[in-house]
KOLVOVEX-485939 format. One line per field, with one value per residue (C-alpha): residue in three letters; residue number from 1; x, y, z. Coordinates in Angstrom, 3 decimals. Each point is the difference from the previous one (the first is absolute). Layout:
! KOLVOVEX-485939
resn: (ALA:...)
resi: (NUM:...)
x: (X:...)
y: (Y:...)
z: (Z:...)
***
This chain:
! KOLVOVEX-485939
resn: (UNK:UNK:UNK:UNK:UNK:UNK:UNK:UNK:UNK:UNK:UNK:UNK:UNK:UNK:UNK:UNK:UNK:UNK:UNK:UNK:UNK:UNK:UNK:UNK:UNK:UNK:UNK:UNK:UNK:UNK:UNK:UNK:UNK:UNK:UNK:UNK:UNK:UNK:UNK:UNK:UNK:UNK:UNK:UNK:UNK:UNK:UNK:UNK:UNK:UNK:UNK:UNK:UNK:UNK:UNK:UNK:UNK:UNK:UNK:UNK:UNK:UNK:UNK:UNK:UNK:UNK:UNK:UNK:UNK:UNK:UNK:UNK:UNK:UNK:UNK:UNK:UNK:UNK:UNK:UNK:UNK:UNK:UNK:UNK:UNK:UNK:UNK:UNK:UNK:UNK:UNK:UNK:UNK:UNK:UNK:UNK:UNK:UNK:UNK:UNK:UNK:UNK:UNK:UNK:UNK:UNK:UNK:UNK:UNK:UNK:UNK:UNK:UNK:UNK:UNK:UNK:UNK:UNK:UNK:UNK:UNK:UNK:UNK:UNK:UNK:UNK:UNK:UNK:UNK:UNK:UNK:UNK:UNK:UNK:UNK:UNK:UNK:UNK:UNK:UNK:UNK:UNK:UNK:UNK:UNK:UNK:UNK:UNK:UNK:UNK:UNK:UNK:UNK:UNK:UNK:UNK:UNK:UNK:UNK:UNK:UNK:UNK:UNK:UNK:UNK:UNK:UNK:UNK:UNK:UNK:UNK:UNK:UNK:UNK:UNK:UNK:UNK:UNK:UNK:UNK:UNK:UNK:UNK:UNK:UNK:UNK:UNK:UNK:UNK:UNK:UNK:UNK:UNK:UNK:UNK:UNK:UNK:UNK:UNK:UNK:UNK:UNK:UNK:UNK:UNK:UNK:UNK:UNK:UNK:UNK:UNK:UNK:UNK:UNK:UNK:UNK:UNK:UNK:UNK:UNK:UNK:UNK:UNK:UNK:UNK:UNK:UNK:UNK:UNK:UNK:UNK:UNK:UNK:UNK:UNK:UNK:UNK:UNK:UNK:UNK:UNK:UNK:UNK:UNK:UNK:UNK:UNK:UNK:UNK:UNK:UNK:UNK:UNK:UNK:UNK:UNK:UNK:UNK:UNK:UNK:UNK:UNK:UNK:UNK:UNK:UNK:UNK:UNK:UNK:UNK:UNK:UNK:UNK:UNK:UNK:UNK:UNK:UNK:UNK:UNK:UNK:UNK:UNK:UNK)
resi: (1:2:3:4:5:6:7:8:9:10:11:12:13:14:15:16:17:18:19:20:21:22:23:24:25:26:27:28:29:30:31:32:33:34:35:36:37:38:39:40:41:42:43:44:45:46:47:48:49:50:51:52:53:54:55:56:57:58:59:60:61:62:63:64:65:66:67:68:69:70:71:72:73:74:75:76:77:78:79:80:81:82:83:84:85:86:87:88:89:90:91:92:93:94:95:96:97:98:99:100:101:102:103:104:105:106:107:108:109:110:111:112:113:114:115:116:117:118:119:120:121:122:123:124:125:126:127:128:129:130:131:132:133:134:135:136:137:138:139:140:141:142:143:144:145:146:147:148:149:150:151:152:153:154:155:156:157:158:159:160:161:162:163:164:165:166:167:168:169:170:171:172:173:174:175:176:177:178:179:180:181:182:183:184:185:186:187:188:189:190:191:192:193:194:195:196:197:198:199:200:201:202:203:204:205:206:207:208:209:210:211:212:213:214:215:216:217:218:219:220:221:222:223:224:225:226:227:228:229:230:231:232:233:234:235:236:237:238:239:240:241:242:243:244:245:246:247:248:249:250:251:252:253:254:255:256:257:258:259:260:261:262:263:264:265:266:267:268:269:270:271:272:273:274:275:276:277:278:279:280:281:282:283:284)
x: (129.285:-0.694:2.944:0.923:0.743:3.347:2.656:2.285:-2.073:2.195:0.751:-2.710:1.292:-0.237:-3.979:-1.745:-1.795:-2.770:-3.240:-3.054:-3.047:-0.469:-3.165:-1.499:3.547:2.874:3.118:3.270:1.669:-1.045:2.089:-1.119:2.955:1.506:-1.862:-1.414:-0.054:-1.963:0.021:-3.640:-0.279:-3.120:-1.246:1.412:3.696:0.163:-1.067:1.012:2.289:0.767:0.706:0.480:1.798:-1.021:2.467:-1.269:2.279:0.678:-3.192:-1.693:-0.442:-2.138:-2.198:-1.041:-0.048:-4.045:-0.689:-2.533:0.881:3.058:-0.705:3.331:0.882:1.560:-2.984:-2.119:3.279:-0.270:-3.677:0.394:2.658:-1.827:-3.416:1.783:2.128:-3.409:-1.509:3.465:0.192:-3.677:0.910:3.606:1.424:1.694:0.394:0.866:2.136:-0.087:2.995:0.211:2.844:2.799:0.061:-0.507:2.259:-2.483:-0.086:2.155:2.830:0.552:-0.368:3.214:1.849:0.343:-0.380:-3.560:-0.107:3.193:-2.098:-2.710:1.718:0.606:-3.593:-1.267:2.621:-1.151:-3.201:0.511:1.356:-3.298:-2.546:-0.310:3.384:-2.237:-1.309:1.451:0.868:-0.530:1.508:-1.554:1.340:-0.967:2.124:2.188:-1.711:2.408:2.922:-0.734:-1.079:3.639:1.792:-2.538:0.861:3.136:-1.071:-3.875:-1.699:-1.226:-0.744:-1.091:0.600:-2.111:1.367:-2.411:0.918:3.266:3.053:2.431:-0.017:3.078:2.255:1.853:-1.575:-2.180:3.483:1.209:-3.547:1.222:-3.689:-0.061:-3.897:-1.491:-0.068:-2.851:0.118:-2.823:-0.097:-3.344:0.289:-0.831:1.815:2.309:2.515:2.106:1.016:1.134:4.041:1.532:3.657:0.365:2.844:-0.195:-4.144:-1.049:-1.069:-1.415:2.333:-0.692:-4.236:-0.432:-1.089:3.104:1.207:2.967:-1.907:-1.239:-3.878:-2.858:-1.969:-4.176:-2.737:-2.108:-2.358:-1.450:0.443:0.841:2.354:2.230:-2.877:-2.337:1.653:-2.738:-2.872:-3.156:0.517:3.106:2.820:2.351:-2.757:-0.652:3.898:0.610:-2.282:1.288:3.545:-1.447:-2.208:3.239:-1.256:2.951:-0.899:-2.825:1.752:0.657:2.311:0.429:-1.287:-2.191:-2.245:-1.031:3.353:0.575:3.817:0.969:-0.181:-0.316:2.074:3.829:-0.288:-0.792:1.165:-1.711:1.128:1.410:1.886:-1.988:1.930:-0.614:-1.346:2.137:-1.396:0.913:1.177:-2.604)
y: (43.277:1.156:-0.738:3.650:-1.635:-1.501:-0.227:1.509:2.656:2.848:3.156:2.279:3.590:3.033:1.359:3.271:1.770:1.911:0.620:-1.303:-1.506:-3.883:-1.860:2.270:0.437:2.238:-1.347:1.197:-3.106:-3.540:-2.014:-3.172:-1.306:-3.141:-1.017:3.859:3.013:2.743:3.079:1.320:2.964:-0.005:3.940:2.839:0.014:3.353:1.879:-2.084:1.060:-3.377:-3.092:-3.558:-2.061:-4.173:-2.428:-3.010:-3.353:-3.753:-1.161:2.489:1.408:1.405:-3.068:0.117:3.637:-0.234:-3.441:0.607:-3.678:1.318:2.121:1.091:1.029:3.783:1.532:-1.352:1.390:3.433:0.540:-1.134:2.420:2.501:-0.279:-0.013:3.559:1.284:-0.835:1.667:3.217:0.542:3.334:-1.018:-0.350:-3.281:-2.784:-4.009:-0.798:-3.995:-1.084:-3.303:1.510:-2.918:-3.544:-1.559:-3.221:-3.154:-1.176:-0.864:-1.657:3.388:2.609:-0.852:1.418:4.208:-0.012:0.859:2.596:1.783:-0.227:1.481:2.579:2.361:0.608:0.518:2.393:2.095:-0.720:2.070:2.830:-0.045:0.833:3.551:1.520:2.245:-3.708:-1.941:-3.516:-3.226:-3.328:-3.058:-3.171:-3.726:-2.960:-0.426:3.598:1.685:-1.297:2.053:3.233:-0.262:-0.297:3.345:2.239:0.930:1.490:0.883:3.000:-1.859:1.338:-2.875:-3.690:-2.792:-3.527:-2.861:-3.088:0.351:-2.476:2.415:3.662:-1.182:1.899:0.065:3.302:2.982:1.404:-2.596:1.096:3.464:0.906:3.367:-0.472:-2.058:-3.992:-1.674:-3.604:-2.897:-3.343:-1.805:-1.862:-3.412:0.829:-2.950:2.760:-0.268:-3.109:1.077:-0.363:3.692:-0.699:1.257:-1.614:1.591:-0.051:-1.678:0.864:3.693:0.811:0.366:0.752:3.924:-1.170:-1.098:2.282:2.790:0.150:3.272:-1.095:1.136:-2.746:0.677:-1.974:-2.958:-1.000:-3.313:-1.428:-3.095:-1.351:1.707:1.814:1.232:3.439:1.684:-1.362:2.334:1.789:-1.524:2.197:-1.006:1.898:2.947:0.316:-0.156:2.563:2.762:-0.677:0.954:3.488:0.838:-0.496:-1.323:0.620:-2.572:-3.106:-2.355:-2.197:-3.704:-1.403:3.113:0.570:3.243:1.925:2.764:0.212:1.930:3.704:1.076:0.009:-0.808:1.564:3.259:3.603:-0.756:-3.540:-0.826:-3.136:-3.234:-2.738:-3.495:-2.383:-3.050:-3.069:-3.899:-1.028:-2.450)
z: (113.391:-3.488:-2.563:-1.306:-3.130:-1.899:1.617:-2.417:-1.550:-1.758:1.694:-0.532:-0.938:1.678:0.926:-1.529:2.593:-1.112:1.560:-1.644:0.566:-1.047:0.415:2.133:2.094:0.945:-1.797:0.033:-1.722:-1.371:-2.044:-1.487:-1.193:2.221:3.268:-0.222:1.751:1.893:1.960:0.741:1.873:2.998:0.759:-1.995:-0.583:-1.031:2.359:3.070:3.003:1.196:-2.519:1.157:-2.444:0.569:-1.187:0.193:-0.085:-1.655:-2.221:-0.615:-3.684:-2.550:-0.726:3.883:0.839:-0.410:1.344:3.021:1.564:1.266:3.032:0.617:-3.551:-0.531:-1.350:3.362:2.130:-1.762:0.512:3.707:0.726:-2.125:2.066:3.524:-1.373:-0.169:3.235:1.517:-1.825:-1.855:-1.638:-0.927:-3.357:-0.763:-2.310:-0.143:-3.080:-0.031:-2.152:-1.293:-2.976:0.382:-1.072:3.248:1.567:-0.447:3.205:3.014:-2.259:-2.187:3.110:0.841:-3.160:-0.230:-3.400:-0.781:2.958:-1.836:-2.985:1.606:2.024:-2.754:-0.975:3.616:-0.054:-2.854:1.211:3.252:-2.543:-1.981:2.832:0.700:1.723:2.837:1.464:3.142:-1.725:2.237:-1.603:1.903:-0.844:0.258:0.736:-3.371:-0.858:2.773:-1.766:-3.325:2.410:1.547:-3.352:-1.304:3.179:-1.365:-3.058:1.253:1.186:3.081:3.635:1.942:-1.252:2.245:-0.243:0.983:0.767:-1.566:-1.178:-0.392:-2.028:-2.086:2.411:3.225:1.578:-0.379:-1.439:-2.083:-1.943:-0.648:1.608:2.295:0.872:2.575:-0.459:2.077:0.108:1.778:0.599:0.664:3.354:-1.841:-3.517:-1.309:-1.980:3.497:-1.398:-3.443:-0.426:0.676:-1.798:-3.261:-3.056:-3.177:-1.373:2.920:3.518:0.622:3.655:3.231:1.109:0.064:3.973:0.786:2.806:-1.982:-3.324:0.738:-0.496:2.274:0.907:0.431:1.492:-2.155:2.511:0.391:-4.306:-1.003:-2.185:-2.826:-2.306:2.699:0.292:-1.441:2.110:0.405:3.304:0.925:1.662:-2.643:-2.496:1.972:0.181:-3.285:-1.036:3.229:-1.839:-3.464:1.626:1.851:3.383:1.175:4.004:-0.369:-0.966:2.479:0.644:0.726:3.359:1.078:-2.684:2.174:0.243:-2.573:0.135:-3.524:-0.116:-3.405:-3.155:-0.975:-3.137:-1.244:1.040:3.083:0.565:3.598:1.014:0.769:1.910:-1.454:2.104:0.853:-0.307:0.552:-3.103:-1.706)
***
């Protein structure tokens, strides 16, 4: 992995969104103070009906947001997902907002404290407050990148929050998150976050895997990926899921172990929102 830079880097303060162009891209933050942050926007923010927010987790950072060796960094993620909303819905109005706007853990050894996602939480937060008020807001989360979505759903204008390849959300249930929308949760069939400890003392430990059966999740299909960043894989299930959750097509997702069914009528939330019944699954 890349380092994300010193470990004990001081506590970067709060973002200014504002959109602008920089360098021949849409920005709505970038800080260069500490490790450094960014929030770049991909298709037109402004006038979009559906916005996925990415939140990317541990090591990655300002000085690698750009690096093309890394196939699976955000940027790569957000123009994947982007792409694949397109071939879906061709005349639909949407956005990707990839947001790398925390000082994020430095590998496995840090991911285990809640500190920098509780730092981070705030800002994705206000970030969700920022984008325009008439759009449907999807958060999608990352490994340690689910744990600062949890902590933001309390205080977020969010709809639909997707966890991937979680180690906890920083809570004990949909509920304990103070979140009213719909929580979808995956877990790649060969993805070693199954193994991460689930207790939680003090700063350490995130609580129980949004999979585990009672946590109020609704678990979707990956597909055949492999390992714990492959989530976003060109034409994988996992991808085309990800984007039906951010159009609102909630009766297309499928669900794990039939890849075919279509089990979720549409929405939870809204004026038109009608119950969905989480899908219980063996506990990971």
């Amino acid at each position: 992995m890349t380092a994300a830079g010193p470990r004990h880097a001081p506590t970067p303060g709060p973002l200014r969104y504002q959109a602008r162009e920089w360098r021949g891209i849409q920005l709505l933050a970038h800080d260069t103070a500490g490790t450094g942050r960014i929030v770049e926007a991909l298709g037109d923010v402004a006038t979009a009906d559906h916005i996925v927010v990415l939140v990317p987790g541990n090591d990655n950072y300002l000085g690698n947001y750009f690096d093309a060796n890394r196939p699976t960094r955000p940027r790569a993620n957000g123009e994947k997902l982007l792409n694949t909303m397109r071939d879906l819905a061709p005349r639909g109005r949407f956005a990707v907002v990839v947001w790398v706007g925390y000082a994020t853990p430095n590998g496995f050894a840090e991911a285990v404290f809640r500190g920098p996602a509780e730092r981070g939480a705030d800002d994705l937060a206000r970030l969700t407050h920022f984008l325009p008020r008439t759009a449907h807001i999807t958060l999608v989360g990352h490994s340690y990148g689910t744990v600062v979505c949890g902590l933001a759903l309390r205080n977020g204008r969010v709809h639909d929050c997707v966890a991937l390849g979680s180690p906890g959300m920083g809570g004990e249930s949909v509920a304990d998150l103070g979140f009213s929308g719909n929580l979808w949760a995956a877990l790649g069939p060969s993805d070693w976050i199954r193994f991460f400890p689930r207790g939680r003392l003090r700063d350490i430990g995130h609580g129980p895997s949004p999979m585990r059966p009672g946590f109020g999740a609704l678990a979707f299909a990956t597909g055949d990926i492999s390992g714990h960043c492959a989530y976003y894989t060109e034409d994988s299930e996992s991808l085309r899921n990800i984007a039906r959750i951010g159009l609102g097509r909630y009766g297309e997702v499928s669900r794990p172990g039939n890849s075919g069914q279509r089990p979720w009528t549409r929405p939870v939330r809204g004026a038109t929102a009608g119950p969905v019944t989480p899908v219980r699954e063996t506990a990971p």
